[in-house]
C-alpha positions in Angstrom: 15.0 -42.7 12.3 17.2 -42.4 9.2 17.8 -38.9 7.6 15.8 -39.1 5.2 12.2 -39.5 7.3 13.9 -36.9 9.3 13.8 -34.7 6.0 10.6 -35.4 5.5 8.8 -35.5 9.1 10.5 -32.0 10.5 8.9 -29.9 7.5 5.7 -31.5 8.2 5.9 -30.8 11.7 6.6 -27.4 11.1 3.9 -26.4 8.7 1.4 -28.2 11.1 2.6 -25.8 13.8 2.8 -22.7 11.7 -0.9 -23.6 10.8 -2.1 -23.9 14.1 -0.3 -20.8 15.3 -2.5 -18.9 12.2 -4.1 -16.0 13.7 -8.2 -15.7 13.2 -10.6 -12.7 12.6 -13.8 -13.0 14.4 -16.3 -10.6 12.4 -19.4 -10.1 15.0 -22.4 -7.3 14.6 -21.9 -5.2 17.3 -24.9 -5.0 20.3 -25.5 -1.1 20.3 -26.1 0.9 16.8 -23.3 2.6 15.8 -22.6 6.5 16.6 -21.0 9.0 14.5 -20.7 12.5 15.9 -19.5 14.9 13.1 -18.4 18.4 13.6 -18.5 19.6 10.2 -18.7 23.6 9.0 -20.8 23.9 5.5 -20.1 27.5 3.9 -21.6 27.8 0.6 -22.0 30.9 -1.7 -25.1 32.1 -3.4 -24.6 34.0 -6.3 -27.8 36.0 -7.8 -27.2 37.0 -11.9 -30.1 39.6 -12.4 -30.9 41.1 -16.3 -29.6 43.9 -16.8 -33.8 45.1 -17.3 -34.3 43.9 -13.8 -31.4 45.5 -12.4 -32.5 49.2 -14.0 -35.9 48.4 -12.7 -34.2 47.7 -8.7 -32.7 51.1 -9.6 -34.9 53.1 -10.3 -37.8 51.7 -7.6 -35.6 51.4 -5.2 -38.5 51.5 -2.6 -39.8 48.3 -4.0 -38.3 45.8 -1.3 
């Protein structure tokens, strides 16, 4: 073998085993649905603007609710 095919052939030979050493992804759909248990805490504000009429009128008939 002269140095020169030896220049040539070892590259080769090396990118054909770094190529077959190339990891793979397998993408599959999995057998059983999928479950997502959230724990989530929902605080929300509620914020009433009465008129100024309406609030007189709370006022003075207070009994009405």
């Amino acid at each position: 073998m002269t140095k020169t095919s030896l220049k040539v052939t070892l590259p080769v030979m090396l990118l054909l085993l770094t190529a077959a050493c190339t990891p793979t992804v397998k993408v599959a759909v999995p057998d059983k649905p999928i479950e997502i248990n959230l724990n989530v805490k929902i605080e929300h504000d509620i914020r009433v603007k009465v008129d100024k009429e309406l609030d007189e009128l709370f006022e003075e008939e207070s009994d009405l609710f």
